[in-house]
C-alpha positions as CSV (number, residue, x, y, z in Angstrom):
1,X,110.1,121.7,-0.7
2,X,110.7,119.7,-3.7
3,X,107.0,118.6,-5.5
4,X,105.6,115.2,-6.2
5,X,106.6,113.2,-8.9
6,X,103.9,111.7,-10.9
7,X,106.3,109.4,-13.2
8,X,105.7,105.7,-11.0
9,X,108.2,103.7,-13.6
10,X,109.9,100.2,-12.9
11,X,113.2,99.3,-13.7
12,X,111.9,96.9,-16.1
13,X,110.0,99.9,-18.2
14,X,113.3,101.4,-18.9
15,X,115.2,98.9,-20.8
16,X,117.4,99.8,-23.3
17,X,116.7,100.7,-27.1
18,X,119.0,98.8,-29.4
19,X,121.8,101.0,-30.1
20,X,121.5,99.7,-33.8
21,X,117.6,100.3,-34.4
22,X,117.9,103.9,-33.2
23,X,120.5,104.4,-35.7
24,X,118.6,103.2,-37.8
25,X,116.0,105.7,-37.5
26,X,118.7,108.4,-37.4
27,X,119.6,106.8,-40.9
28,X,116.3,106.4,-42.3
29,X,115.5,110.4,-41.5
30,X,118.4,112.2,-42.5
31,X,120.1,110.1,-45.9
32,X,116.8,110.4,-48.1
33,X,116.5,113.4,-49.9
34,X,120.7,113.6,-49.9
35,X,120.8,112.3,-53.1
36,X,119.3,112.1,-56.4
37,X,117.7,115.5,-56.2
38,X,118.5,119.3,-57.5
39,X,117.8,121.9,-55.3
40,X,114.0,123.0,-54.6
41,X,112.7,126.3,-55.0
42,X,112.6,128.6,-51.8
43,X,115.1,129.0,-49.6
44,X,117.2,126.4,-50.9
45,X,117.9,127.5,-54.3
46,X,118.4,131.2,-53.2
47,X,121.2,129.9,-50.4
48,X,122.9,127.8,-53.1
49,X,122.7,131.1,-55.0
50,X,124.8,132.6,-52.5
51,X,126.9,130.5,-51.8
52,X,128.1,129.7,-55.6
53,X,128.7,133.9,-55.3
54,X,130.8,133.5,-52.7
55,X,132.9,131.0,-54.5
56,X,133.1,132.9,-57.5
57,X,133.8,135.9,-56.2
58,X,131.2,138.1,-57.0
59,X,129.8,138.6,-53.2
60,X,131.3,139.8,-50.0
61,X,132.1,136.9,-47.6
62,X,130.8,139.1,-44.5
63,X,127.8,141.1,-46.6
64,X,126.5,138.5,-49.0
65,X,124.0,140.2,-52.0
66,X,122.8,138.5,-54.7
67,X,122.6,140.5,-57.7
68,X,121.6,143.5,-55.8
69,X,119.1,141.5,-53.8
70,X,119.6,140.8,-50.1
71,X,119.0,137.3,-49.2
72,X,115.7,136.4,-46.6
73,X,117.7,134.9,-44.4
74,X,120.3,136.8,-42.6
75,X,123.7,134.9,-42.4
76,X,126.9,134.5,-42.6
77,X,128.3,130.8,-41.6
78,X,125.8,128.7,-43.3
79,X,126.7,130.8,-46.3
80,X,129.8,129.8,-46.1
81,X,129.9,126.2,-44.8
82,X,128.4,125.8,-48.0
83,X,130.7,127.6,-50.2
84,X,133.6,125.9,-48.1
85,X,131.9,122.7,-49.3
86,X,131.7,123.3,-52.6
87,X,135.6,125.1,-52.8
88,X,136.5,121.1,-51.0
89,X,133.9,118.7,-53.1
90,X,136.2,116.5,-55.6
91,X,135.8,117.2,-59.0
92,X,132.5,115.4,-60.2
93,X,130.5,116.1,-57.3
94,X,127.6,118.6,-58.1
95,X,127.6,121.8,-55.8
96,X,124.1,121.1,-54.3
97,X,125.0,117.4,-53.8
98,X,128.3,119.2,-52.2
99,X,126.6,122.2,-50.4
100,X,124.0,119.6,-48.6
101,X,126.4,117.4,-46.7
102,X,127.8,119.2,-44.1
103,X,123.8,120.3,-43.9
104,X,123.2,116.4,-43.0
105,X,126.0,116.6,-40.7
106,X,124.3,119.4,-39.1
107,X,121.0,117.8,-38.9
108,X,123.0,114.8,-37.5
109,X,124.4,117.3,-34.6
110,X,121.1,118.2,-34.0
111,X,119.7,114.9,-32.9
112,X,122.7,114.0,-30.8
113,X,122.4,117.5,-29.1
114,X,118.9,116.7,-28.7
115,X,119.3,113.2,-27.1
116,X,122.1,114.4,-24.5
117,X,119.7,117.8,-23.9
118,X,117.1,115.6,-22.7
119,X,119.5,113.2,-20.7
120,X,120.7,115.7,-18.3
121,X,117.3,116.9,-17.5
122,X,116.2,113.3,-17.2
123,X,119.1,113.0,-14.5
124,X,117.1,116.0,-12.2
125,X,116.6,114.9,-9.1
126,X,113.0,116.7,-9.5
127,X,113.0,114.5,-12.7
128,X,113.4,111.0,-10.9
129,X,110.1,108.4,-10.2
130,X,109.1,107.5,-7.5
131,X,110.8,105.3,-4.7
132,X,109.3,102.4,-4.4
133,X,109.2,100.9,-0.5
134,X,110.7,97.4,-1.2
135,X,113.2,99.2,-4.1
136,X,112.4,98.1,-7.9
137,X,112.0,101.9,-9.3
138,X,114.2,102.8,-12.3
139,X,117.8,103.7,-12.0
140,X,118.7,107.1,-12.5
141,X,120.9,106.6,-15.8
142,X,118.8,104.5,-17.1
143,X,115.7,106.3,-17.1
144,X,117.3,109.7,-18.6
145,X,118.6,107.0,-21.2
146,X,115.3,106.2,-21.8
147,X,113.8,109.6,-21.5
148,X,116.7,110.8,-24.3
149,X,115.1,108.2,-26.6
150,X,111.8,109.0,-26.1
151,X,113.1,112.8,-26.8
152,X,114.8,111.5,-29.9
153,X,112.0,109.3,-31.5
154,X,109.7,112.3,-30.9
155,X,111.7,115.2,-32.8
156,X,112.3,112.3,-35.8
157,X,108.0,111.6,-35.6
158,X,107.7,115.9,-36.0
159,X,105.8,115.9,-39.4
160,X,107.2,119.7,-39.6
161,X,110.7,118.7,-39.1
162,X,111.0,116.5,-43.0
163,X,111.4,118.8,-45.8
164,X,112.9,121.6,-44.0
165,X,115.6,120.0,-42.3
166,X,117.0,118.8,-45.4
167,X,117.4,121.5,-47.4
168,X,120.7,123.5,-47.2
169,X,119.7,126.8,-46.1
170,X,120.4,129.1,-43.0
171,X,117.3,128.0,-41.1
172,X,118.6,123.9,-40.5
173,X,122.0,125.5,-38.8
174,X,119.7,127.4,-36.9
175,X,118.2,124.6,-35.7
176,X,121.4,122.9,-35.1
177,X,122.7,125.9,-32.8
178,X,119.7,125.7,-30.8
179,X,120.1,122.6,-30.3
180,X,123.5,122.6,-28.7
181,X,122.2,125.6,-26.7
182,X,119.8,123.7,-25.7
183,X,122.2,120.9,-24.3
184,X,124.5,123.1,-23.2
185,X,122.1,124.7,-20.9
186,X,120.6,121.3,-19.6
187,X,123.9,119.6,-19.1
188,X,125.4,122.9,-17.2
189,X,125.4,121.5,-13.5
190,X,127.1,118.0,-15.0
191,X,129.8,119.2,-17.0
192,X,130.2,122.6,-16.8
193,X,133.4,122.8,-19.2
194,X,131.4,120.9,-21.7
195,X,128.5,122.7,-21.6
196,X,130.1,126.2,-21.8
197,X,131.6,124.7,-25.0
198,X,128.4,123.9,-26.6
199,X,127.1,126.6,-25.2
200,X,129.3,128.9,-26.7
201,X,129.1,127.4,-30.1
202,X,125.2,127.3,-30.5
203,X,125.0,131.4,-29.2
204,X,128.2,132.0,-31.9
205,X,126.5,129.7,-34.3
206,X,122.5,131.8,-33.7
207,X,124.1,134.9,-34.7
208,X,126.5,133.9,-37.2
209,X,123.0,132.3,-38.7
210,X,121.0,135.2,-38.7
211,X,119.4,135.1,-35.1
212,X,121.5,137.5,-33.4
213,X,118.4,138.5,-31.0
214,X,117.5,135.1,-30.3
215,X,120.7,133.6,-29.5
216,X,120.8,137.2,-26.5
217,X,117.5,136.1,-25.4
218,X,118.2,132.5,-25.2
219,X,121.4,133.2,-23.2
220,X,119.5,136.1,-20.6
221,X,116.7,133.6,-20.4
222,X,118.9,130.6,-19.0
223,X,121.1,132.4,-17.4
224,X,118.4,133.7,-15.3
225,X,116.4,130.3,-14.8
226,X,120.3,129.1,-13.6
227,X,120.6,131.8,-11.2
228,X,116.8,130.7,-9.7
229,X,117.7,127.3,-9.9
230,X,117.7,125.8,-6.0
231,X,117.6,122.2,-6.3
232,X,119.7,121.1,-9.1
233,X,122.9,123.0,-8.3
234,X,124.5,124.7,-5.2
235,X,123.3,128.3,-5.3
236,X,127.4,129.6,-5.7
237,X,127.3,127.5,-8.9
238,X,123.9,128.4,-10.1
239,X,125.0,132.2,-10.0
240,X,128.5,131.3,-11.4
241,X,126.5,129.6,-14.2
242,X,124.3,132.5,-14.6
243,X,126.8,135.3,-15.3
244,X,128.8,132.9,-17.9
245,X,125.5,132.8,-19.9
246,X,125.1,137.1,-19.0
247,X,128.8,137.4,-20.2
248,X,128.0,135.0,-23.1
249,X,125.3,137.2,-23.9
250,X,127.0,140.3,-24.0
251,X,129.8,138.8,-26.3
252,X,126.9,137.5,-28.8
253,X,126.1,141.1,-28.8
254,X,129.5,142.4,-29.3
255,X,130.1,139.9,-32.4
256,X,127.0,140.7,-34.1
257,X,127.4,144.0,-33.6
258,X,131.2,143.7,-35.3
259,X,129.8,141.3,-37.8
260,X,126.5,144.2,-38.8
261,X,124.1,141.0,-38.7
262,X,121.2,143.3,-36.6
263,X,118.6,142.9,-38.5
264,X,115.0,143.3,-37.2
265,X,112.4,141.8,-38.9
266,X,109.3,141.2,-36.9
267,X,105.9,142.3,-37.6
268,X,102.9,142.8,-35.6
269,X,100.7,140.1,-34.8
270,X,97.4,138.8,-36.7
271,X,94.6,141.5,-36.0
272,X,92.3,139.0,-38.2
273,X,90.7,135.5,-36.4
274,X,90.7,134.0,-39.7
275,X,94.6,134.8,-39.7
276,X,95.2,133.3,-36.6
277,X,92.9,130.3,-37.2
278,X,94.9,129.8,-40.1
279,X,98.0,130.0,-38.0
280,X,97.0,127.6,-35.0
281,X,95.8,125.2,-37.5
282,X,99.8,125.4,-39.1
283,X,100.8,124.8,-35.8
284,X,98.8,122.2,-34.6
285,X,100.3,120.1,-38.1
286,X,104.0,121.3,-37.7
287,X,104.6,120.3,-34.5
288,X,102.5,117.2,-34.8
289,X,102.2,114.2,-32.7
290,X,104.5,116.0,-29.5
291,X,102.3,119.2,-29.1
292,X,99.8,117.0,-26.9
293,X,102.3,114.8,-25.3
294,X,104.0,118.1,-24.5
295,X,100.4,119.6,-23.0
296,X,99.9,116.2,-20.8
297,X,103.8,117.3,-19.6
298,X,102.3,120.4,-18.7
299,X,99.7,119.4,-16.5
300,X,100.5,115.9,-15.1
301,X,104.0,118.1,-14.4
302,X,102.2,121.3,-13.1
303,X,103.6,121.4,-9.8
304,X,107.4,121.3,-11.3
305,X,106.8,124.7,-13.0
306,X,103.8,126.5,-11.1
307,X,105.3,125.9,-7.6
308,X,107.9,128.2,-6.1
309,X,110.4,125.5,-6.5
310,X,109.9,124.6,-10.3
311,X,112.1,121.7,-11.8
312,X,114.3,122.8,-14.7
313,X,113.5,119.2,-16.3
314,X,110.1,121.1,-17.4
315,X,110.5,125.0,-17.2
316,X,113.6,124.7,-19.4
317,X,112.6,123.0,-22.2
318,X,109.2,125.4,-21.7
319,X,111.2,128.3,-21.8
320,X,113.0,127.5,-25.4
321,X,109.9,126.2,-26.4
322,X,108.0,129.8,-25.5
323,X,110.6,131.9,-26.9
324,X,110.5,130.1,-29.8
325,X,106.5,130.3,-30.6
326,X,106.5,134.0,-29.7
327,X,109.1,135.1,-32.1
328,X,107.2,132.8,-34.7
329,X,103.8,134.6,-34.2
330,X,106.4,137.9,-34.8
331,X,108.4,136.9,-37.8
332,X,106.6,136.7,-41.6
333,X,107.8,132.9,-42.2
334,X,106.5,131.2,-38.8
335,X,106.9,127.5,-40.3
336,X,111.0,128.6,-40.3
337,X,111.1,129.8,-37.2
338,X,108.8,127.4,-35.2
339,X,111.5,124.6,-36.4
340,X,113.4,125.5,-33.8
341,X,111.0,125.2,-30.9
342,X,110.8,121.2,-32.3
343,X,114.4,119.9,-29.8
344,X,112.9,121.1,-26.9
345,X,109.4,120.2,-27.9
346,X,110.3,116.9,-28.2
347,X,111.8,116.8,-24.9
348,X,108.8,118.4,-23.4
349,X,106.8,115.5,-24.7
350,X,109.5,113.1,-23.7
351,X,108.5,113.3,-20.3
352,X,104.8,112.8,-20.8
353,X,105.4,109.2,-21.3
354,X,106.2,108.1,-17.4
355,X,102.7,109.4,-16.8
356,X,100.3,108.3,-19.9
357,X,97.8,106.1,-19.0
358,X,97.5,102.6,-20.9
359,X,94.2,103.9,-23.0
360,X,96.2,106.9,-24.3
361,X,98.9,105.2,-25.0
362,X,96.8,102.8,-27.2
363,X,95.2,105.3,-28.8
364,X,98.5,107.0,-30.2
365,X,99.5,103.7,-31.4
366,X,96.4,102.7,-33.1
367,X,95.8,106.6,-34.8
368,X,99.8,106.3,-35.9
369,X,99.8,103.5,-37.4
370,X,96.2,104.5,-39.1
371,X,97.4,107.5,-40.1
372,X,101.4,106.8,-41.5
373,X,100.0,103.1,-43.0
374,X,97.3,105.5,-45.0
375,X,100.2,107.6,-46.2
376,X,102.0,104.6,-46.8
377,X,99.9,103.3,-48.9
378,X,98.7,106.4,-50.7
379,X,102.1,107.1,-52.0
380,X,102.0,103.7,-53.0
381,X,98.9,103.6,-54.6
382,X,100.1,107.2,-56.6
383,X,103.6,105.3,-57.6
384,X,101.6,102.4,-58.9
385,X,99.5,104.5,-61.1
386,X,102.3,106.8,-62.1
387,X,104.3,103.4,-63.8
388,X,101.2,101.6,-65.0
389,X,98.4,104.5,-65.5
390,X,96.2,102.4,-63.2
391,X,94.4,103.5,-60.7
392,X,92.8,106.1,-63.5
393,X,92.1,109.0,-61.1
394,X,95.4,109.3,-59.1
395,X,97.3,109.4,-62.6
396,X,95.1,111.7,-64.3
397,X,95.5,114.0,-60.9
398,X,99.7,113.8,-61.6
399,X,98.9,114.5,-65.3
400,X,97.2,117.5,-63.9
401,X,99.1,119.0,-61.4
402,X,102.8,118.2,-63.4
403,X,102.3,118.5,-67.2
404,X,105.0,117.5,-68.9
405,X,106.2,114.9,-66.5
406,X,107.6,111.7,-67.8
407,X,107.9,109.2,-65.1
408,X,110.7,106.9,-65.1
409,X,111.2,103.2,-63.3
410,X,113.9,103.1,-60.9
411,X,115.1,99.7,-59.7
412,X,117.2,100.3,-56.8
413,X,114.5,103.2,-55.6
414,X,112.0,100.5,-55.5
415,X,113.7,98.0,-53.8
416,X,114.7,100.4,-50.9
417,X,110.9,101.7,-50.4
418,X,109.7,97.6,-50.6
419,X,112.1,97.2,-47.6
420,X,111.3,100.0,-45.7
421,X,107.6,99.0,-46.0
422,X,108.3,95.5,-45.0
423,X,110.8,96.8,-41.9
424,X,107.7,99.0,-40.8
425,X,105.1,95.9,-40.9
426,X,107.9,94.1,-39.1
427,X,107.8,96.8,-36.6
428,X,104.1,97.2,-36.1
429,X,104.3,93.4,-35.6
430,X,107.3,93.6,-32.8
431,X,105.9,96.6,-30.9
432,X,102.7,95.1,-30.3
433,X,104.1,92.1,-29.3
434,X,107.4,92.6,-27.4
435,X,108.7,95.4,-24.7
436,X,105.0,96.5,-23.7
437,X,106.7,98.2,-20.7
438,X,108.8,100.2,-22.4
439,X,108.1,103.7,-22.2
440,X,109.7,104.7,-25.2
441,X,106.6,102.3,-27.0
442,X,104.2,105.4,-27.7
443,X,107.2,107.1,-30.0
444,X,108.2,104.3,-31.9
445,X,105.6,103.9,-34.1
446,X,105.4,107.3,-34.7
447,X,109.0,107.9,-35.4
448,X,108.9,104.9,-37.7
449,X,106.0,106.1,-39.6
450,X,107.7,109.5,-40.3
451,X,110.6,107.7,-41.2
452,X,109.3,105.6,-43.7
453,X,107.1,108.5,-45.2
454,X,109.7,110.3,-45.9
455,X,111.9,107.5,-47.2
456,X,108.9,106.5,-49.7
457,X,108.7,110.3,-50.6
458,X,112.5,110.4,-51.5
459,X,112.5,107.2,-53.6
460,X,109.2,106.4,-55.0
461,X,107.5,110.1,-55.4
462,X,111.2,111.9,-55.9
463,X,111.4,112.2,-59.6
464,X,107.8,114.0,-59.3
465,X,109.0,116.0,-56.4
466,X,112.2,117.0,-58.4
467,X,110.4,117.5,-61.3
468,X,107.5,120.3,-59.0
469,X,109.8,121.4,-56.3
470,X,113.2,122.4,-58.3
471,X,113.5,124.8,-61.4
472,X,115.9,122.3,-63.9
473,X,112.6,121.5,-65.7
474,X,112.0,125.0,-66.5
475,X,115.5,126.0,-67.1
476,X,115.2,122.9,-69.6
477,X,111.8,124.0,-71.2
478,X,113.5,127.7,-72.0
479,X,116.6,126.7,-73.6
480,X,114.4,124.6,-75.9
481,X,112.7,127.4,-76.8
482,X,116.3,129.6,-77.3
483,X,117.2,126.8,-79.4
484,X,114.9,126.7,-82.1
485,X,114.6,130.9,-82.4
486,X,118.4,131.6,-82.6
487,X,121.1,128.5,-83.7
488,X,124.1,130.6,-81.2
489,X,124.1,129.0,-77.8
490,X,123.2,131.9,-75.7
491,X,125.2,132.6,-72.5
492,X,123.8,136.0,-71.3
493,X,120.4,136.5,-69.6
494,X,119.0,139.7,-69.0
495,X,115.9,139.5,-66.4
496,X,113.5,142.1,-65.0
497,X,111.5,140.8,-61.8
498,X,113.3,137.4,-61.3
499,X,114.0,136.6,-57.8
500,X,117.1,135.5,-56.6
501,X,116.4,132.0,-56.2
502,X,115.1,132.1,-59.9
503,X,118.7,133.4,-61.5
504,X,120.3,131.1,-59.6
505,X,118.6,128.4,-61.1
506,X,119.0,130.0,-64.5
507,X,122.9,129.9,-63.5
508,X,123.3,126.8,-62.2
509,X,121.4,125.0,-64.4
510,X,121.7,126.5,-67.6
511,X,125.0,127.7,-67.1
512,X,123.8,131.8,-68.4
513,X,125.7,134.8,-67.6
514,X,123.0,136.7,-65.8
515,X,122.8,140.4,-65.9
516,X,119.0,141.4,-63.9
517,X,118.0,145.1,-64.9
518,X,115.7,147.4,-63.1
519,X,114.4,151.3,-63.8
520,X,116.8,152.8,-61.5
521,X,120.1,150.8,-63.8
522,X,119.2,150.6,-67.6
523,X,121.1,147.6,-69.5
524,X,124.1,148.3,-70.6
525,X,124.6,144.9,-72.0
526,X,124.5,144.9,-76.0
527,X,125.6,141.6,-76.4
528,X,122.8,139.7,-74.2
529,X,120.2,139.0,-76.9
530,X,117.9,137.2,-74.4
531,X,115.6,139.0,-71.7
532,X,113.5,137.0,-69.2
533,X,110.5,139.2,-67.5
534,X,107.9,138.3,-64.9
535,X,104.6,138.0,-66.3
536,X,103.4,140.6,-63.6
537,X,105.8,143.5,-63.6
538,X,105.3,143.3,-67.5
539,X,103.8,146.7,-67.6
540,X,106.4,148.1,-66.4
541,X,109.1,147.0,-68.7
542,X,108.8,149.7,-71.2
543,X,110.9,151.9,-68.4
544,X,113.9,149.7,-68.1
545,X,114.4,148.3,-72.0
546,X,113.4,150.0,-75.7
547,X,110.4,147.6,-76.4
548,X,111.4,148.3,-80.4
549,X,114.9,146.3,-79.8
550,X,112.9,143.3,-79.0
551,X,110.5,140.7,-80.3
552,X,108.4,138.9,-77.7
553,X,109.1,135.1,-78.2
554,X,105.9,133.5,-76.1
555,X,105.0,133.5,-72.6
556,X,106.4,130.6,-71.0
557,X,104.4,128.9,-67.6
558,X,106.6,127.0,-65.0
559,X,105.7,123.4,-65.2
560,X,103.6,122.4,-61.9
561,X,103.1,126.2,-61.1
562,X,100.4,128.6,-62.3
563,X,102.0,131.2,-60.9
564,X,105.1,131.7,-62.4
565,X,104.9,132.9,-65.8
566,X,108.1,134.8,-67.6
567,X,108.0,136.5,-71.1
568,X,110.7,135.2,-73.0
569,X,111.9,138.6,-75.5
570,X,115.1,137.9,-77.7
571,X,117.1,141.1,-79.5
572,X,116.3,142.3,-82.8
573,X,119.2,142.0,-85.4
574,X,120.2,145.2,-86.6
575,X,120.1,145.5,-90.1
């Protein structure tokens, strides 16, 4: 017995989105932050560092290592779509401005996965409204259409979703794989040859990208929910669905097994409430505005997945969604691995909006554009002072928190964010006063006002956030000091203590030879005159180098950061 719907929509409430304005959302999310920038500390930096060994030759193409160091995030192909990038960028083009556009493509892949995911399930029969007596209820097509965009504007509104999905690192093709999983699975009863494709590639893809186990689970997981599956597909095709995804498992297995990317690195949950409150209060701001349209899902929806007869439209976004948030409780870096529970998410919440009631839906319109016109205007207000010095306070708070930063007027950055802050009045303006009966209305706004705070961010605020985030400031600030101790350009840097992400800013920046030491391999370098240590493992050093051969230049603090702090030492001559 097939349950209830609760979703009473019109024909008229599912009119199209302009093709052109949702690509103009696409556009507004995923170019800023392309350009214009160096890579940022963390995960970024250390993957460029890898994938600049690959080119160079000094790492294996199937076990990457970093100077000795293995990197955080098990992979192979994002490794080396980037170093494929790099080996095909025409001469001029910087490797990070090389390495980060098949990134964008992939982010781009993950919001048309995303979109056609949540179409299929918006063609479930258990998906559909209700049938009105005298006819007048939406068209199937046309309300998964408008269910896809609803999916879509939600995953782009995802405050969690900015700054990690543009940065070039393993965890943004992890996304993308998900995401075509994720299709793959909901379009399976459509187009089965289709969906087996995607299918294939985003399991492939999970364990080529260091997720081996996840991409195994993903594929028992569906291919389970197909084989239960009643209503949406004949019970012969359900089962023939479900042993592709068992046999798709088993071959993810097999090639990650050949490839040696096993690697298990969970950890226990939080024994502390403090921890966890810490953690749910992450949550509730990564996945935020679609974790409570995703909750009304839940229960307006409860009869799809409670009942014997559940509706894949809600248990299978659910289910990629669950896995997702238990393996994040279970890994050290939760904010990485809850981005991929953001797709389905998004979907989830999707399909809150045939069901919100006209006072809820008013209230998300009037706390978005509260909250992303506050933002707006902050980072305008910060800007302003940053040119001018007035307000006092907000400029005395960059002085602060960046020392040493200059800022610098940038004419076609301005008139960009001056757009985009007029195009978002404009749209406050035109969704209060046109298409009311859209459903897609309680997304726009949101989507628009993470849109444009990201855009201000990567135009007005992205000298700042170049100057905090990326290490070119502090490669600078060293050489400065090289320069005025010893006239030869140096070209060899000995470290003790740096992380990888730290030499590889050292090499790509300053262009140095590096040569890291530790107690177990003394240098054996004679002709490096420069040594770089971390201010912490300082005590140590007297183990690894003769302190006698070196005089201690100064102590050197990363602008922006307390708390990274090197001692330069440079070689004694010998007499």
């Amino acid at each position: 017995m097939t349950e209830t719907t609760p979703a009473i929509v019109a024909q008229h409430a599912v009119r199209r989105l302009p093709r052109m304005a949702m690509w103009l959302f696409c556009l507004a999310f995923v170019v800023p932050g392309l350009f214009g920038r160096e890579p940022w500390k963390g995960n970024e930096i250390t993957a460029l560092g890898q994938m600049l060994a690959l080119v160079d030759g000094t790492s294996s193409w199937f076990n990457p290592i970093l100077w000795g160091q293995a990197p955080d995030l098990d992979a192979l192909l994002p490794y080396w779509l980037g170093a494929w990038a790099i080996q095909l960028a025409p001469h001029g083009m910087s490797a990070a401005l090389a390495v980060r556009i098949p990134f964008a493509l992939l982010l781009g892949l993950t919001m048309a996965a995303t979109w056609h995911g949540a179409y299929y399930l918006g063609l479930s029969p258990q998906a559909q409204p209700v049938a009105f007596a005298f006819g007048g209820e939406a068209q199937p097509k046309d309300y998964a259409r408008t269910m896809a965009d609803g999916a879509l504007l939600a995953l782009i509104a995802c405050l969690g979703l900015a700054q990690l999905s543009h940065e070039a690192s393993p965890i943004l093709a992890q996304l993308c794989f998900v995401s075509c999983a994720f299709y793959g699975v909901s379009a399976l009863p459509y187009h089965p040859r289709y969906s087996l494709l995607a299918l294939g590639l985003g399991l492939a893809g999970l364990a080529l990208s260091g997720a081996p186990s996840f991409a195994v689970l993903m594929a028992t997981g569906s291919g389970l929910m197909c084989w239960m599956d009643r209503e949406s597909t004949s019970a012969t095709n359900g089962r023939r669905h479900a042993w592709w995804l068992f046999a798709m498992g088993v071959a993810v297995t097999a090639m990650a097994s050949s490839f040696n990317v096993w690697h298990w690195r969970l950890q226990a949950p939080h024994n502390n409430w403090s921890e966890w409150r810490s953690l749910l209060r992450f949550l509730a701001w990564f996945t935020w505005p679609v974790w409570p349209l995703a909750l009304w899902t839940l229960w307006r929806w409860r009869g799809h997945w409670t009942s014997k007869h559940w509706s894949r439209h809600v248990v299978l976004p659910m289910w990629f969604t669950a896995l997702t948030a238990v393996t994040a409780l279970l890994t050290p870096s939760p904010e990485l691995t809850l981005l991929l529970a953001l797709p389905p998410l998004a979907t989830l919440a999707a399909f809150a909006l045939p069901t919100l009631r006209r006072s809820m839906s008013a209230f998300i319109d009037w706390f978005t554009l509260l909250f992303f016109s506050g933002c707006a205007l902050v980072i305008w207000v910060v800007w302003l002072a940053m040119q001018t010095g007035w307000p006092a306070q907000p400029a005395a708070n960059v002085v602060r928190l960046a020392p040493g930063f200059v800022p610098s007027f940038g004419l076609l950055a301005c008139l960009i964010a001056v757009i985009a802050t007029m195009v978002w009045g404009w749209l406050v303006i035109w969704r209060v006063g046109k298409h009311r009966h859209a459903l897609w209305k309680s997304v726009v706004l949101p989507a628009g006002g993470a849109a444009l705070c990201w855009l201000l961010l990567m135009t007005l605020w992205l000298p700042l956030l170049d100057f905090a985030r990326s290490y070119k400031p502090w490669v600078i600030q060293i050489q400065s000091i090289m320069a005025r101790v010893s006239t030869s350009p140096p070209n060899c840097l000995m470290t003790y203590g740096l992380d990888a992400g730290q030499m590889t800013a050292f090499r790509y920046h300053g262009g140095f030879e590096i040569k890291p030491l530790d107690a177990t391999h003394p240098p054996q370098h004679a002709s490096c005159e420069w040594l770089l240590v971390d201010n912490d493992l300082r005590p140590g050093l007297p183990q690894v180098v003769k302190l006698s051969e070196w005089n201690r230049i100064q102590t050197i603090r990363r602008p922006s950061d307390n708390n990274e702090d090197v001692i330069l030492f440079h070689r004694q001559r010998q007499p």
